[in-house]
C-alpha positions as CSV (number, residue, x, y, z in Angstrom):
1,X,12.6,-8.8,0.2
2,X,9.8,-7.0,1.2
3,X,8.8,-4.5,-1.5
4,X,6.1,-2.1,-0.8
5,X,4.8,-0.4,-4.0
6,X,2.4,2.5,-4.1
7,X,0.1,3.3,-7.1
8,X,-2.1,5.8,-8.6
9,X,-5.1,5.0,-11.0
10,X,-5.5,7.4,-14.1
11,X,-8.9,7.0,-16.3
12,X,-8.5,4.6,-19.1
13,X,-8.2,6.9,-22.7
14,X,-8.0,6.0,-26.3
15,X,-9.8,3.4,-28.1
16,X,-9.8,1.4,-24.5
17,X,-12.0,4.1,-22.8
18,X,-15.4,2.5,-24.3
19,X,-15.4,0.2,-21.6
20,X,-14.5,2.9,-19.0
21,X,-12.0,1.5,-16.0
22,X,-8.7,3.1,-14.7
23,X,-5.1,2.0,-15.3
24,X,-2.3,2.3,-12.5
25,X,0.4,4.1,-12.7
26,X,3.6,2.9,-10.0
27,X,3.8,6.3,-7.7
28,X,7.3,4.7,-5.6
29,X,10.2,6.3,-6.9
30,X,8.6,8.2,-9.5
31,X,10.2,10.0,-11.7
32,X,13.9,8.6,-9.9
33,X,15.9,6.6,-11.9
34,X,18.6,4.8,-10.4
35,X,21.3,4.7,-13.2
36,X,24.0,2.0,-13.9
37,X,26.6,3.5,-11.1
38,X,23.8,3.2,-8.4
39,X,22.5,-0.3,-9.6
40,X,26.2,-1.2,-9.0
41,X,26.6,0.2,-5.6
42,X,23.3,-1.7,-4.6
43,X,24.7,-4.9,-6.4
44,X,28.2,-4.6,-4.0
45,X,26.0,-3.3,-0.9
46,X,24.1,-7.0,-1.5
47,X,27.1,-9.0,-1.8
48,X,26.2,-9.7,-5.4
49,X,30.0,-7.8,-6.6
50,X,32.7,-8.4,-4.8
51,X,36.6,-7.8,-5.3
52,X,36.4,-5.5,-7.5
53,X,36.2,-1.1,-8.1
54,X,32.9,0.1,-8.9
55,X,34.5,1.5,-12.0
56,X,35.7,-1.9,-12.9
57,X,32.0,-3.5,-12.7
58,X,30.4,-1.1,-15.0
59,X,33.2,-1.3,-17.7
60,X,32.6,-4.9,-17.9
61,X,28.5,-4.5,-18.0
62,X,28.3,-2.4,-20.3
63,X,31.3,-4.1,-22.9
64,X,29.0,-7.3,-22.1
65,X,25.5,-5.6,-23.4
66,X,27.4,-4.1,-26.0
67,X,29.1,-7.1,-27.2
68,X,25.9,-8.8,-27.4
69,X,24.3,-6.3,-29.4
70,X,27.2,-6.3,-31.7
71,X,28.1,-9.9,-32.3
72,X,24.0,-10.3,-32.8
73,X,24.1,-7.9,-35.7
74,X,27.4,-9.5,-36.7
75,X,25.7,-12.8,-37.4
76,X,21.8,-12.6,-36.3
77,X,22.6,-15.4,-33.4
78,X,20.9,-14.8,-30.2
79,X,22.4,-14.2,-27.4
80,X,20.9,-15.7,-23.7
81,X,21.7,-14.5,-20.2
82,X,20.9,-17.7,-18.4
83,X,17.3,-17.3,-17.5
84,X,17.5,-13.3,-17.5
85,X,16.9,-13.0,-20.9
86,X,17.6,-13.6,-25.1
87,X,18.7,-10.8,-27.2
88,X,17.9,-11.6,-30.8
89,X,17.0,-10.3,-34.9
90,X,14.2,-9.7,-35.8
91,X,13.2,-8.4,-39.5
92,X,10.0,-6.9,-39.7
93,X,7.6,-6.1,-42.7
94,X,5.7,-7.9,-45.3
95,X,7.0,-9.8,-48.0
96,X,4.9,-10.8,-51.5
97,X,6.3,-14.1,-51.9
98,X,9.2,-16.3,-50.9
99,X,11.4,-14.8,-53.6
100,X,11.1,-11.5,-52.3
101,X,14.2,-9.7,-51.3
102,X,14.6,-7.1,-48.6
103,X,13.9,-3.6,-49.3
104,X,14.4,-0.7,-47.1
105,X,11.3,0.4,-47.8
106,X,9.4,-2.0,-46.5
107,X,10.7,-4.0,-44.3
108,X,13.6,-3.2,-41.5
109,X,15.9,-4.8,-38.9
110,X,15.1,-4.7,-35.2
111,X,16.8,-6.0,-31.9
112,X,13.8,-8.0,-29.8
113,X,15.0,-8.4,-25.8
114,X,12.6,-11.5,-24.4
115,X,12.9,-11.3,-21.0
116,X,13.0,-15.0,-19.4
117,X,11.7,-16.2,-16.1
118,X,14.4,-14.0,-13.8
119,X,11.8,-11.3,-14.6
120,X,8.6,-13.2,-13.7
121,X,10.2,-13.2,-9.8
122,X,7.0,-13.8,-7.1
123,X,5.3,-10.9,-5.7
124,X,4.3,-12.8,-2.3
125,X,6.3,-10.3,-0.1
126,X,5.3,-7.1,-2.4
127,X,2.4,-5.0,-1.5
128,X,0.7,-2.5,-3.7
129,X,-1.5,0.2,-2.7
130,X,-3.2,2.7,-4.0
131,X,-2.5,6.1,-2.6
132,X,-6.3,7.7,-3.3
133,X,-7.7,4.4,-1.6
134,X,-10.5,5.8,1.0
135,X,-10.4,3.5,4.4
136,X,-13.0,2.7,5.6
137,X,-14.8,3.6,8.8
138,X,-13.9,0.8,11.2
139,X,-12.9,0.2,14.4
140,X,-10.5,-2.0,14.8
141,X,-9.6,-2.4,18.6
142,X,-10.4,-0.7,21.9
143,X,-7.4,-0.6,25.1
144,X,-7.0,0.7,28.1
145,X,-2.9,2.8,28.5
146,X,-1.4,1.2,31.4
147,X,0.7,3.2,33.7
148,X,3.9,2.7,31.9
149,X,2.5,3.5,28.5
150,X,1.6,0.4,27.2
151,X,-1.8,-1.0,25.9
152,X,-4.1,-3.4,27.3
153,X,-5.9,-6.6,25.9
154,X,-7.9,-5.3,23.1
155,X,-12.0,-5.6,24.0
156,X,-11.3,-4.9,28.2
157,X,-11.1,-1.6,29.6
158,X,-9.0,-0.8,32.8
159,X,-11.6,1.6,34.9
160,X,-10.2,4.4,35.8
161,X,-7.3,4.7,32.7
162,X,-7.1,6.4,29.3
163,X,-8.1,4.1,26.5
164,X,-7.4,4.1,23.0
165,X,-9.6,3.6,20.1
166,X,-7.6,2.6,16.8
167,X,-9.7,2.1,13.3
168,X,-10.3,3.8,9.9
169,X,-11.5,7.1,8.3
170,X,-12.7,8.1,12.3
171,X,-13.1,11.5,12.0
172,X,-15.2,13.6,10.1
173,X,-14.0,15.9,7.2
174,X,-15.8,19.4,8.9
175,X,-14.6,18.1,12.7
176,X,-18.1,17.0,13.4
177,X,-17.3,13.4,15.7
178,X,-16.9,12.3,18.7
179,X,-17.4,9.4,21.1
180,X,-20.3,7.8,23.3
181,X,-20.0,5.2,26.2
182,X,-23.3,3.2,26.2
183,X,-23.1,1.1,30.2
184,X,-25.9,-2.2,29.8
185,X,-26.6,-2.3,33.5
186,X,-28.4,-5.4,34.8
187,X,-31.7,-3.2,35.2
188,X,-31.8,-2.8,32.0
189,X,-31.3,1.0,32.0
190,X,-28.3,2.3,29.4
191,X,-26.6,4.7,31.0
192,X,-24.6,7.3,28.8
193,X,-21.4,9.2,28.6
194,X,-19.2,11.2,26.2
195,X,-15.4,10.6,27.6
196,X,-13.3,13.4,26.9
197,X,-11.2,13.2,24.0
198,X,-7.9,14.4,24.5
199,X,-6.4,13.7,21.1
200,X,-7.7,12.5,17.7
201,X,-6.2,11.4,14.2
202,X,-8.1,9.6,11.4
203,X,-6.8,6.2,12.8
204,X,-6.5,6.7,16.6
205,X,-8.6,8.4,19.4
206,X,-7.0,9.0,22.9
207,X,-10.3,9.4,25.4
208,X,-10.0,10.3,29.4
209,X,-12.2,7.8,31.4
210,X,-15.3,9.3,32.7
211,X,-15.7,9.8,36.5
212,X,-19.3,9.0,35.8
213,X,-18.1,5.4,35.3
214,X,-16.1,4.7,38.0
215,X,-18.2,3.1,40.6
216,X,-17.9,-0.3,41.5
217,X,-21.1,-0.6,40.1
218,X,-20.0,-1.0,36.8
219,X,-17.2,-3.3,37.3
220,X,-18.1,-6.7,34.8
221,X,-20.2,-4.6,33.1
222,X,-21.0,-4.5,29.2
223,X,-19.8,-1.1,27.5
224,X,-20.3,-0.3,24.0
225,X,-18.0,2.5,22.5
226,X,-19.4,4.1,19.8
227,X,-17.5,6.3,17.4
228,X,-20.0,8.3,15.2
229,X,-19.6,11.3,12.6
230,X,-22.5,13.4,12.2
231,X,-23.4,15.0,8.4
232,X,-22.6,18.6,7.1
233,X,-24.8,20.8,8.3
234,X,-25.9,21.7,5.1
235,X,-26.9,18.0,4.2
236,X,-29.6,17.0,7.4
237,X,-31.1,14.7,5.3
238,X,-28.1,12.2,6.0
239,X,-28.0,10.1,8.7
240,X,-25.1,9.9,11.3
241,X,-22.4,7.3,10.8
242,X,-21.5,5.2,13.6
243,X,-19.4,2.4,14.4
244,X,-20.0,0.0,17.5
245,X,-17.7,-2.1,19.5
246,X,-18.0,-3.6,22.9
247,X,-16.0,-4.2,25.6
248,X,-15.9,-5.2,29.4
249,X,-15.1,-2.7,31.9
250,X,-12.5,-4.6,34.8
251,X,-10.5,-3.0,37.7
């Protein structure tokens, strides 16, 4: 099994919301309840029913929860589904002393289901993830496209091929990015280039290699790529955002 669950978070309210916080709410499947028939049909596609119709299955769920409910009422026994879970009595209400006898008024009879540990399964192979999370602005690797598609080592650039710059959050809300090629020569001098970008998405940025790079010269050499995204326009005050990764440039 490997679950994959997304959630939303909604402020806390009520008598909680004192202490501020948000709750989550399960997004996956929303609103899409899969009734008995298509539990069934998920129980027989798993192997868990076998040898017998669909139709057959449910009548004998549903006599089995309903004989348990019954029989409890009949005699206030509980009734256990292995380690799935108890159905039991429960009478609720305050009595004034231990002569008391049960009034209608007061006090009333109630069907408790304790769920056992069949519902306390491990999560280990379950992720959750909130669909408003922001990612942050990372890059995560840098590779050269080899001529029959693939990617390179990550952190060594082919000169002379595409490369491709995967991360987070890359691009700017207004459009306002782009991508610098820093060369640390031996002189010292830093010479540097804007590759063309030929296609961009918040996680991945496809960039032309610069002829301005493809001396021998810079065979060995350091690069940094640098990913930045400059403010609105309307906000100068800001400072641009940039994110730095190096890499070797090899024939």
């Amino acid at each position: 099994m490997n679950g994959k669950v997304e959630f939303t978070l909604k402020p806390v309210t009520g008598s909680a919301s004192t202490h501020g916080g948000f709750r989550a709410e399960v997004a996956t499947g929303k609103g899409d309840v899969v009734g008995i028939d298509g539990v069934i049909a998920e129980a027989i596609n798993y192997g868990y029913i076998n040898g017998i119709k669909p139709e057959s299955a449910k009548g004998i769920i549903l006599g089995v929860l309903s004989s348990m409910i019954n029989r409890v009422m009949d005699d206030g026994r509980p009734r256990r589904i292995d380690d799935y879970f108890t159905l039991s009595l429960k009478v609720h209400g305050l009595f004034s002393d231990e002569t008391d006898e049960f009034d209608t008024s007061r006090h009333k009879l109630a069907l408790s289901l304790k769920q056992l540990n069949a519902y306390r399964p491990s999560f280990d192979n379950v992720t959750a993830t909130n669909i408003n999370h922001k990612r942050q602005f990372r890059i995560y690797s840098i590779r050269s496209i080899g001529e029959d598609g693939n990617e390179g080592r990550n952190g060594r650039l082919v000169q002379g091929r595409d490369f491709v710059i995967t991360g987070g959050d890359l691009l700017a809300k207004d459009g306002r990015h782009g991508v610098v090629m820093h060369l640390r020569s031996p002189s010292g001098d830093r010479p540097s280039v804007n590759p063309r970008i030929i296609s961009a998405t918040d996680s991945r940025i496809h960039c032309a290699w610069p002829e301005e790079l493809s001396g021998e010269e810079f065979l060995g050499m350091l690069c940094e790529v640098v990913v930045y995204k400059l403010p609105p326009q309307e906000d100068p005050s800001t400072y641009p955002r940039r994110e730095i990764k190096a890499v070797i440039v090899q024939a």
